[in-house]
N, C-alpha and C positions, 0 to 999 in steps of 0.2 A: 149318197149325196142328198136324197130328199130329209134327209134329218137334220141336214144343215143346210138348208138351200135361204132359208134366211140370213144366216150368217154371210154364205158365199155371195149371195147378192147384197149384201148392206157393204161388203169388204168390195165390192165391184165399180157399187155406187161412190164409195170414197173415195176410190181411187181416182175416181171420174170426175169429182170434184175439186179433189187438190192435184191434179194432174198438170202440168205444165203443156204448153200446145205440141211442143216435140212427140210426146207419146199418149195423144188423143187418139190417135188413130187404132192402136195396141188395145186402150182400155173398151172402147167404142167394138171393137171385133169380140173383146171378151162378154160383153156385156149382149152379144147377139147369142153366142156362144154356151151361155149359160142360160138363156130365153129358150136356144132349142133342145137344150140336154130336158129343161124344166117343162118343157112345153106346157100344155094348159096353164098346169101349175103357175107358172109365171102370172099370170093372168094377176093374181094378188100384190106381184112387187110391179105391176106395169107403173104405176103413179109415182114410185118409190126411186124408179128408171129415169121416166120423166121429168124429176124435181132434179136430180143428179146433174141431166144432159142440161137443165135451161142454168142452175147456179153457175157448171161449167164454164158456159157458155157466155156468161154473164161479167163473170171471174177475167175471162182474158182481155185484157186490152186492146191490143195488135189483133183484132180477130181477123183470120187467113180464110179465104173463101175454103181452101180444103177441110179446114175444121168444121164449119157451116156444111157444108155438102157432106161429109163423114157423118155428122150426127143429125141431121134428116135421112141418113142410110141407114142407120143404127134405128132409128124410131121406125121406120118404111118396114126393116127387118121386120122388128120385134111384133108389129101388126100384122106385117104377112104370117109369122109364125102362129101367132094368138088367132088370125082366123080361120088357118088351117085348124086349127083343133078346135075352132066351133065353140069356145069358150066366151068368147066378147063379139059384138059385129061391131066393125069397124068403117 
């Protein structure tokens, strides 16, 4: 996996952007999912994460409080993870 962890995260991010709001929530879990498999490592696509969840975000119209609260959990993750491993202080 770390051969292609670019890859799996750029394909995680996309999905997270042309995602429909039905399975935000699906991409949003993968997207912690591959932060913890990555751990530190991750630390490089944190922006790449970032830019994903706010076009997202941006993208839906109808925005559902569950979508809003899924992707501030998703972000919360992905920093609790990145400062467990003492990579970024948050």
């Amino acid at each position: 996996m770390i051969l292609k962890e670019a890859e799996i995260t750029a394909a995680v991010c996309e999905g997270i952007m042309l995602a429909g709001s039905h399975s935000l929530d699906a991409f949003f879990h993968c997207l912690v999912a591959v932060a913890k498999d990555f751990g530190a490592d991750f630390a490089k696509h944190f922006s790449t994460a970032i830019h994903a969840l706010s076009v997202c975000l941006e993208k839906i119209s109808e925005l559902e409080a569950s979508n809003i609260e899924s992707a501030f959990c998703c972000i919360a993750s992905i920093c609790v993870i990145l400062r467990r491993s003492r990579r970024i202080s948050v």
